[in-house]
TIMI-2910 file (N, C-alpha, C, CB; in pm, 1 decimal, decimal comma, always signed):
<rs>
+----------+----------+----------+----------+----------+----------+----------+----------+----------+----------+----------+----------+------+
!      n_x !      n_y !      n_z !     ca_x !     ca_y !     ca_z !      c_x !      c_y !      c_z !     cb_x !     cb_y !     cb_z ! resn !
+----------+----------+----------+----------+----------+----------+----------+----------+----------+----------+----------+----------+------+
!  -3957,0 !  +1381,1 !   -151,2 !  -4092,4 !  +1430,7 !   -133,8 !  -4091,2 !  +1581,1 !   -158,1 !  -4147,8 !  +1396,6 !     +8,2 !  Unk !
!  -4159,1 !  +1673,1 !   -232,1 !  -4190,0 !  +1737,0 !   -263,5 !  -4304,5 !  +1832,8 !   -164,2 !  -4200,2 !  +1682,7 !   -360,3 !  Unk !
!  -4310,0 !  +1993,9 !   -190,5 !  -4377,3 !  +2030,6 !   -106,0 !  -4537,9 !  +2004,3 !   -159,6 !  -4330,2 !  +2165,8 !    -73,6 !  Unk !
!  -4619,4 !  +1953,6 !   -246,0 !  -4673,2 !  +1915,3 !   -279,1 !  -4774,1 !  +1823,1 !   -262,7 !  -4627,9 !  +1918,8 !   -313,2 !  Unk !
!  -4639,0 !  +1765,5 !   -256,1 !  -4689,0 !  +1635,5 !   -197,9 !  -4719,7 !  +1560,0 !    -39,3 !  -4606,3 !  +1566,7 !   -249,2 !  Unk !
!  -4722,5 !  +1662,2 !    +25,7 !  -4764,5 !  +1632,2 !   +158,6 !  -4908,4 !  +1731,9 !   +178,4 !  -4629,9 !  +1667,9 !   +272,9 !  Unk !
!  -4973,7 !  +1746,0 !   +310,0 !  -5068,7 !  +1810,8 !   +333,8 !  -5085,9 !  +1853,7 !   +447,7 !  -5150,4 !  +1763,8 !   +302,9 !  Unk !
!  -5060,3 !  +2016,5 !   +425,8 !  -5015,5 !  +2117,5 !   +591,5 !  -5137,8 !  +2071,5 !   +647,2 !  -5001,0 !  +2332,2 !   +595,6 !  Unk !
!  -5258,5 !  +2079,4 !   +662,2 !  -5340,5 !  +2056,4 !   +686,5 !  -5377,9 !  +1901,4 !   +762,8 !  -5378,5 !  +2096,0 !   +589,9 !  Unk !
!  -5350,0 !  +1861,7 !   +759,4 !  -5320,4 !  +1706,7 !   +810,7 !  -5182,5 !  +1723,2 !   +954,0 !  -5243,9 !  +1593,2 !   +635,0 !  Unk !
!  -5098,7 !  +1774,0 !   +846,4 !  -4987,9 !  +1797,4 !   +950,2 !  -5005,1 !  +1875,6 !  +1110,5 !  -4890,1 !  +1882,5 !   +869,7 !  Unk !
!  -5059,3 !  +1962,5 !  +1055,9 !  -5124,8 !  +2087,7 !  +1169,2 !  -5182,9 !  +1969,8 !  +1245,6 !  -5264,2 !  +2231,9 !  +1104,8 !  Unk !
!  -5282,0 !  +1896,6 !  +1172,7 !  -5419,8 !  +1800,5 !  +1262,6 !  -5325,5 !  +1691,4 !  +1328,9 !  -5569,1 !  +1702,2 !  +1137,5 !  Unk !
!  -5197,6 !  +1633,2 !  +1339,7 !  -5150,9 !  +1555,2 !  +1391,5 !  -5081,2 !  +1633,1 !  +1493,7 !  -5092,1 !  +1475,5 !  +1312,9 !  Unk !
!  -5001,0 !  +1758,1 !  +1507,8 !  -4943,3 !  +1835,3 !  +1590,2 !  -5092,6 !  +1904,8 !  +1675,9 !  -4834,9 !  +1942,0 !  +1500,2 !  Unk !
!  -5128,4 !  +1911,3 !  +1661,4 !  -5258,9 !  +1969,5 !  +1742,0 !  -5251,8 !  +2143,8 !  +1731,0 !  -5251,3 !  +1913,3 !  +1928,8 !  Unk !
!  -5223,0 !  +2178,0 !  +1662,8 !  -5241,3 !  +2347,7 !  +1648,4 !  -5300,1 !  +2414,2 !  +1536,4 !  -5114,6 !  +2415,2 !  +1649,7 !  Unk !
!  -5416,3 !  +2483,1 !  +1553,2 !  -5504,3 !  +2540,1 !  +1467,3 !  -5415,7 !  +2630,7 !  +1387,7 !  -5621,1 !  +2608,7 !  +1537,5 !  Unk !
!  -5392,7 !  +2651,3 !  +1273,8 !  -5365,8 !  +2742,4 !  +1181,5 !  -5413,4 !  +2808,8 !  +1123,7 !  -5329,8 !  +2723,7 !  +1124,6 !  Unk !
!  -5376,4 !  +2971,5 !  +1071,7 !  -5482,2 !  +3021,8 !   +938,3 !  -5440,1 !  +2993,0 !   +841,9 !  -5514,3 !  +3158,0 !   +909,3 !  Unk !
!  -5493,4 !  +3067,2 !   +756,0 !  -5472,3 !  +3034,2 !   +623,5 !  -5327,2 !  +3094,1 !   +591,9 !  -5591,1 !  +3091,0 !   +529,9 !  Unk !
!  -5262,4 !  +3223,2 !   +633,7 !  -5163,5 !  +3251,7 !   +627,3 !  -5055,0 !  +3141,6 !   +671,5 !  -5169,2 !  +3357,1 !   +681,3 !  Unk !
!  -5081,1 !  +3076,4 !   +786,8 !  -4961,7 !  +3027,5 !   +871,6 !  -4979,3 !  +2913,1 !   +795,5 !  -4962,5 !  +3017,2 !  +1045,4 !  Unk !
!  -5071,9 !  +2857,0 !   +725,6 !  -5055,7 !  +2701,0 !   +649,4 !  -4989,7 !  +2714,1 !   +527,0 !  -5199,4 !  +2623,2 !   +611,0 !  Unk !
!  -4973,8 !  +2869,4 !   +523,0 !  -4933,5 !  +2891,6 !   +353,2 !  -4744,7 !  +2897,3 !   +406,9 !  -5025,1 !  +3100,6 !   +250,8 !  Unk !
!  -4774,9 !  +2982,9 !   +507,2 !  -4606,0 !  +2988,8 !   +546,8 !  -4509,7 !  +2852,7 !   +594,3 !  -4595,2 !  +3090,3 !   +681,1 !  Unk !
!  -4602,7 !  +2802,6 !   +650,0 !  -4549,1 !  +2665,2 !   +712,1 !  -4564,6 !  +2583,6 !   +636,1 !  -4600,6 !  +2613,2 !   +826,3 !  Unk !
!  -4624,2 !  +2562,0 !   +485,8 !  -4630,8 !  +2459,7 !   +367,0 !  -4473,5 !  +2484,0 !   +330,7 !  -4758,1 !  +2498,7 !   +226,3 !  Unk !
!  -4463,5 !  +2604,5 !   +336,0 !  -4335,5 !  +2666,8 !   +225,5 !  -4205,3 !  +2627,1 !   +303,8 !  -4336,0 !  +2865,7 !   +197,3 !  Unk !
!  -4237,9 !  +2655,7 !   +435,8 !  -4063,8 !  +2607,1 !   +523,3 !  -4104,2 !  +2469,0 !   +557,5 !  -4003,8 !  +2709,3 !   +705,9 !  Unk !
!  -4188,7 !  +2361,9 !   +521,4 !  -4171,0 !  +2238,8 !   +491,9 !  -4118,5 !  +2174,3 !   +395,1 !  -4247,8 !  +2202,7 !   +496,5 !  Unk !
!  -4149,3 !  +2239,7 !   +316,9 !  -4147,5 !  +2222,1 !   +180,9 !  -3957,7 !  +2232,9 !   +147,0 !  -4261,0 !  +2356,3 !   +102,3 !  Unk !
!  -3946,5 !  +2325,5 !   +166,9 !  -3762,8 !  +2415,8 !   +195,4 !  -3686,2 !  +2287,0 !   +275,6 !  -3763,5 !  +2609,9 !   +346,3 !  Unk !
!  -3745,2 !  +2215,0 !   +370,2 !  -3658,4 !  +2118,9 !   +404,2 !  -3688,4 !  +2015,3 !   +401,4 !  -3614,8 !  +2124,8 !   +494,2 !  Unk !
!  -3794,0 !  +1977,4 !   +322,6 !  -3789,3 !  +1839,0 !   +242,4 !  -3687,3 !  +1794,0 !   +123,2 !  -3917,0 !  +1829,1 !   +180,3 !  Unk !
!  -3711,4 !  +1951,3 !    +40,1 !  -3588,9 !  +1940,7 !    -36,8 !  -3461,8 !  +1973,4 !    -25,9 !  -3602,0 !  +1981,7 !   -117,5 !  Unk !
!  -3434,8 !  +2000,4 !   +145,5 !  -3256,8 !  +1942,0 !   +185,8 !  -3271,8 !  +1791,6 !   +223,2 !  -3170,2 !  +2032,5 !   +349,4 !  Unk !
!  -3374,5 !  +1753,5 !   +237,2 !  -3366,3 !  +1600,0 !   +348,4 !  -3325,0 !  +1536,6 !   +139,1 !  -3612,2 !  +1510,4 !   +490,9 !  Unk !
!  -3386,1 !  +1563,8 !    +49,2 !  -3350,3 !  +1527,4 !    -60,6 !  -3240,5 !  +1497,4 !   -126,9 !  -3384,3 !  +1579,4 !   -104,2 !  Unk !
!  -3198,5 !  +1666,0 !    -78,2 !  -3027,4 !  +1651,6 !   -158,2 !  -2929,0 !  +1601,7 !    -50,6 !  -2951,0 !  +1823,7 !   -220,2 !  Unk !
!  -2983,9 !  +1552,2 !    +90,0 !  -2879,8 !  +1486,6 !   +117,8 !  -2927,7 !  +1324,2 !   +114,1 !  -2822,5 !  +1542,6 !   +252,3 !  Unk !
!  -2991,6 !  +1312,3 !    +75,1 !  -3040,7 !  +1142,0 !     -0,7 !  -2963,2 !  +1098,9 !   -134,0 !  -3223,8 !  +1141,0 !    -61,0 !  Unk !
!  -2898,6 !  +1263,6 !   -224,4 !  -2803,6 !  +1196,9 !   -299,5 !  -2664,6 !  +1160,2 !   -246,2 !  -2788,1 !  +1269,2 !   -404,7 !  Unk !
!  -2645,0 !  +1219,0 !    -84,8 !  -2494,0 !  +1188,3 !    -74,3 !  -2443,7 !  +1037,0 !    -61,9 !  -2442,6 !  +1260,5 !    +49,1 !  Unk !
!  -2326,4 !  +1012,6 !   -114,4 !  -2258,4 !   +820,2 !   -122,6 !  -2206,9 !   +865,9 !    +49,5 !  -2056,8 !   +756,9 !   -296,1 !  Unk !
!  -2286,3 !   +766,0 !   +131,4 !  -2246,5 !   +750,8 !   +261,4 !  -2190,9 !   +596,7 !   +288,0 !  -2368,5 !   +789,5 !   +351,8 !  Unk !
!  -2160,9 !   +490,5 !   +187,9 !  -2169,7 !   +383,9 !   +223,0 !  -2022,1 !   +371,5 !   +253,8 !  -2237,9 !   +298,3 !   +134,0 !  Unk !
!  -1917,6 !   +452,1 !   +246,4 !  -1799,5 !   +421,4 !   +381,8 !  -1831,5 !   +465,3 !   +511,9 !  -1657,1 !   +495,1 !   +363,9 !  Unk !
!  -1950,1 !   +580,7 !   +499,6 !  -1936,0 !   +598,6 !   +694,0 !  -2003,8 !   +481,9 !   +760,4 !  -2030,4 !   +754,2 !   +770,9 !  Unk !
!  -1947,7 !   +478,9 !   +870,1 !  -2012,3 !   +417,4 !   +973,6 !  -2164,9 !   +425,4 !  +1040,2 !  -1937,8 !   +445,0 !  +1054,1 !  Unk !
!  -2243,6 !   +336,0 !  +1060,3 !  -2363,7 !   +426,3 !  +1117,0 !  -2345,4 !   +415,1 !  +1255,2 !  -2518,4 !   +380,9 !  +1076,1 !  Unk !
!  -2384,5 !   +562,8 !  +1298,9 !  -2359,2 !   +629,9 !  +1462,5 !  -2464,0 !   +640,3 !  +1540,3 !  -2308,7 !   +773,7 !  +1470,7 !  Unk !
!  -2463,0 !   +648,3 !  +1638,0 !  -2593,9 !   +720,5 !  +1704,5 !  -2538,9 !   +832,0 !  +1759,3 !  -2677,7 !   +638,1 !  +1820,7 !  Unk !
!  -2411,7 !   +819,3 !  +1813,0 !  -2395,4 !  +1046,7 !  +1851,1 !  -2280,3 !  +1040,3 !  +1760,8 !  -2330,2 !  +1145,0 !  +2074,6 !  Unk !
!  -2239,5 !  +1163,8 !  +1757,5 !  -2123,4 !  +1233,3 !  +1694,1 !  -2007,8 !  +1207,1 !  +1745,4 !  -2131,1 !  +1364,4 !  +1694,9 !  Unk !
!  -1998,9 !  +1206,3 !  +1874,1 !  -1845,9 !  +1183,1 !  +1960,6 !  -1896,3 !  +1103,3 !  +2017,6 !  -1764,3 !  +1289,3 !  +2056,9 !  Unk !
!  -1816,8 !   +999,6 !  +2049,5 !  -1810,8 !   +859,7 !  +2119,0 !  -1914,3 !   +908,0 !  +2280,7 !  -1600,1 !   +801,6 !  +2153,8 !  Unk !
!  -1944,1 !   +809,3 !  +2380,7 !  -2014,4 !   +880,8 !  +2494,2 !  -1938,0 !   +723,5 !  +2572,3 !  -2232,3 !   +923,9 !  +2483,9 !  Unk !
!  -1962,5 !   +766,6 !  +2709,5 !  -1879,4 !   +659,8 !  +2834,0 !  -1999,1 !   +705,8 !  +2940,1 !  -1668,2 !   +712,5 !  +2899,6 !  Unk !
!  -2037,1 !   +592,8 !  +2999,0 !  -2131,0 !   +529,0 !  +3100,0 !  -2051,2 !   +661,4 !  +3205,9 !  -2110,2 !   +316,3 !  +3142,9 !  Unk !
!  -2155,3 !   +790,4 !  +3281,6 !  -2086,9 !   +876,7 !  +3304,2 !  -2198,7 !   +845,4 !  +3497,1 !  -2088,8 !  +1034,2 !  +3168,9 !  Unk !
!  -2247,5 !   +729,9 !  +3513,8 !  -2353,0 !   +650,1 !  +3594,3 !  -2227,8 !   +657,0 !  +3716,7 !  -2420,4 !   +467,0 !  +3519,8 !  Unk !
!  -2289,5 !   +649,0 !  +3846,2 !  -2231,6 !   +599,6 !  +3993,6 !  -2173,1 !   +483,3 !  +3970,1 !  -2337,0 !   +576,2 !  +4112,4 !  Unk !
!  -2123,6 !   +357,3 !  +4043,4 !  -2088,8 !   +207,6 !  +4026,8 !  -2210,0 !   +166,4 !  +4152,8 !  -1889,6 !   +158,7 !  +4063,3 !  Unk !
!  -2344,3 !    +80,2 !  +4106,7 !  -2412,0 !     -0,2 !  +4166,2 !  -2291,5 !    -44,5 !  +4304,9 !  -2465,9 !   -118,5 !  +4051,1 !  Unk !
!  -2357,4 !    -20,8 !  +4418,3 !  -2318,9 !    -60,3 !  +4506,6 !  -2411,9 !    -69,4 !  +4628,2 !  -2223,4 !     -2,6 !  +4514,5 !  Unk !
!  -2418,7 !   -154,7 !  +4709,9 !  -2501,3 !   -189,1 !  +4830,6 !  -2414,9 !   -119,8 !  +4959,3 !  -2520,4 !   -368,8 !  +4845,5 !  Unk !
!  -2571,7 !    +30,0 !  +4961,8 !  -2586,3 !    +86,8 !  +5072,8 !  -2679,8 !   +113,9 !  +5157,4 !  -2554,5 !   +157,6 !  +5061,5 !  Unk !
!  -2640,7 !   +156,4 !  +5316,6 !  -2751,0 !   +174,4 !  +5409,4 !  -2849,6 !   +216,8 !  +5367,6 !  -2733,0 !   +241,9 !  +5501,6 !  Unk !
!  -2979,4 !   +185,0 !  +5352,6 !  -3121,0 !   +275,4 !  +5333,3 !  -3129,4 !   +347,5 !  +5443,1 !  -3262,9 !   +196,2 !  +5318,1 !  Unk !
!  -3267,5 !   +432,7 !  +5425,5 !  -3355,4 !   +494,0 !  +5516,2 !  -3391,7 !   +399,4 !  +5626,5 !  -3475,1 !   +542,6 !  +5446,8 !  Unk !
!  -3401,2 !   +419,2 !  +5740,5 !  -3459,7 !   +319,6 !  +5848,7 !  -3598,3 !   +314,2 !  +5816,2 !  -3440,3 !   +364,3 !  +6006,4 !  Unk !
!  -3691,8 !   +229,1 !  +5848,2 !  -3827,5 !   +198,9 !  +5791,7 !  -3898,0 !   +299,6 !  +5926,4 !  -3876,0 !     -2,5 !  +5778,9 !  Unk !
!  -3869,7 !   +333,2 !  +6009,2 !  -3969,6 !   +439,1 !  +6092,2 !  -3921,3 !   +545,4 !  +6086,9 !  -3997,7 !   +421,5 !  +6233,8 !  Unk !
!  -3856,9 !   +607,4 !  +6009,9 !  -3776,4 !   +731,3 !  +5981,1 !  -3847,2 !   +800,8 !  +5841,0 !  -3602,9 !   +686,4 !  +5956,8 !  Unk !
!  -3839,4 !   +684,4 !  +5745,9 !  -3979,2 !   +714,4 !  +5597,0 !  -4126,1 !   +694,9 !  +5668,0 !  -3974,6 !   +556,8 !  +5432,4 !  Unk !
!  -4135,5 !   +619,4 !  +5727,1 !  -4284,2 !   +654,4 !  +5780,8 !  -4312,6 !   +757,9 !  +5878,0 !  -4340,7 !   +543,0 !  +5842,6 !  Unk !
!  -4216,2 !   +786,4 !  +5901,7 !  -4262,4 !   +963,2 !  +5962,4 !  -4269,5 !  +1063,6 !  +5913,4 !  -4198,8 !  +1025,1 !  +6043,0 !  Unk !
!  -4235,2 !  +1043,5 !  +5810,9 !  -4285,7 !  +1163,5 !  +5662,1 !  -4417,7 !  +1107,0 !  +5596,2 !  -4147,9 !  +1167,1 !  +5504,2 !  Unk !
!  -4494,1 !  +1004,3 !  +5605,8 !  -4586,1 !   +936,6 !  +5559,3 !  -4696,9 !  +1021,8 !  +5606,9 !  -4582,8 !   +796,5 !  +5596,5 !  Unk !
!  -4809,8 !  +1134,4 !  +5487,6 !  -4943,4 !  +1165,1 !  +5557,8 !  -5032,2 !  +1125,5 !  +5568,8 !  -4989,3 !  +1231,7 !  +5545,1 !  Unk !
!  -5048,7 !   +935,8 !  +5557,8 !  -5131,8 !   +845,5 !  +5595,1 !  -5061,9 !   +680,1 !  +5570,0 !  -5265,9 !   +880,6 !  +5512,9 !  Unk !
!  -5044,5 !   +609,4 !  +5678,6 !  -5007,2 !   +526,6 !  +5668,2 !  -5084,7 !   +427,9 !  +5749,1 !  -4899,0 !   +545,8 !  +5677,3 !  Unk !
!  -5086,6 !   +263,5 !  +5732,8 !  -5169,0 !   +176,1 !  +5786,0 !  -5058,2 !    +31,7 !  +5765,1 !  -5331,1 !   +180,2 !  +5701,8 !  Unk !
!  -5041,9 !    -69,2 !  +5897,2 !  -5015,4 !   -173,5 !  +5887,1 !  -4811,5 !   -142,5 !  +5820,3 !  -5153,1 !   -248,0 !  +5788,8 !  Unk !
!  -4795,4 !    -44,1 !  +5891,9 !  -4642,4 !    -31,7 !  +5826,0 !  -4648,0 !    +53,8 !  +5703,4 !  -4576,4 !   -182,4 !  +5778,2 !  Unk !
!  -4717,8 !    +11,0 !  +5611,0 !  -4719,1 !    +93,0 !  +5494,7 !  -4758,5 !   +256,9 !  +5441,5 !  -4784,1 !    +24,7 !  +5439,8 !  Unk !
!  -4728,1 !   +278,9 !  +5351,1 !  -4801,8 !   +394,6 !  +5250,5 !  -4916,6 !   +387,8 !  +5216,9 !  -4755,1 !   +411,3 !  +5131,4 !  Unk !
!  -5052,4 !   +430,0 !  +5282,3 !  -5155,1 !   +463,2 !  +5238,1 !  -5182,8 !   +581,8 !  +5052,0 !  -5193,2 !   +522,1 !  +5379,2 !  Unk !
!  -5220,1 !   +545,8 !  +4984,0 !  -5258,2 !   +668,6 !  +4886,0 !  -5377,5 !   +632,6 !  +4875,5 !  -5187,3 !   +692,0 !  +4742,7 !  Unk !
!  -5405,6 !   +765,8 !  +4769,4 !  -5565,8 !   +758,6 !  +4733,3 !  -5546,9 !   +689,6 !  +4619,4 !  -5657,2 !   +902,2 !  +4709,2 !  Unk !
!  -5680,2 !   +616,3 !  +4608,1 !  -5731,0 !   +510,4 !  +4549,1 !  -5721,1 !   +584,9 !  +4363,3 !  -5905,5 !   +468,3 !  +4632,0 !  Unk !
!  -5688,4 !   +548,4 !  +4287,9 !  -5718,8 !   +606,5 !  +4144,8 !  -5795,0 !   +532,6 !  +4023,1 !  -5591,9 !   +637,4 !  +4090,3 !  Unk !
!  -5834,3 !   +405,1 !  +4088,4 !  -5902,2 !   +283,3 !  +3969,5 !  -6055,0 !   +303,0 !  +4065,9 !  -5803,4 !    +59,5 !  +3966,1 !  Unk !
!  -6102,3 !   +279,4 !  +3960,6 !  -6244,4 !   +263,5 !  +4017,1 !  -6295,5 !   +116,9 !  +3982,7 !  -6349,0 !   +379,1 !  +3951,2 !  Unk !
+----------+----------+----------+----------+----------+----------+----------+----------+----------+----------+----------+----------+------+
</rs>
């Protein structure tokens, strides 16, 4: 794709930020500048790499699921600033 061939103007209208005429001219041009790297690396032969999702391997870095004591149930309801029938009162948000 070519800088051309897209439209700052559209682009701006999907990102939500008003531009002038300067900044659509500047920001056409450094779009434009890396469309045609996303290009020349569309000629590289990648079909020995592997496809990755990160760069260096990653390991489950998570606690181990295990069953522990909770909060006592009148201990969270004493931090509660409206409660009814045991529970958490909130305000209502559906009409």
């Amino acid at each position: 794709m070519v800088a051309s061939e897209f439209d700052i103007k559209y682009v701006a209208h999907l990102a939500r930020i008003a531009l002038t005429p300067e900044e659509e001219q500047k920001l056409g041009t450094q779009l434009g500048h890396i469309l045609g790297h996303i290009e020349k690396l569309k000629e590289l032969d990648v079909s020995g790499v592997e496809p990755t999702a990160h760069a260096v391997p990653l390991m489950n870095v998570t606690r181990p699921d295990e069953v522990r004591p909770s909060l006592p149930h009148n201990e969270a309801m004493r931090n509660a600033p409206a409660q009814a029938n045991g529970l958490f009162t909130v305000p209502r948000i559906v009409e």
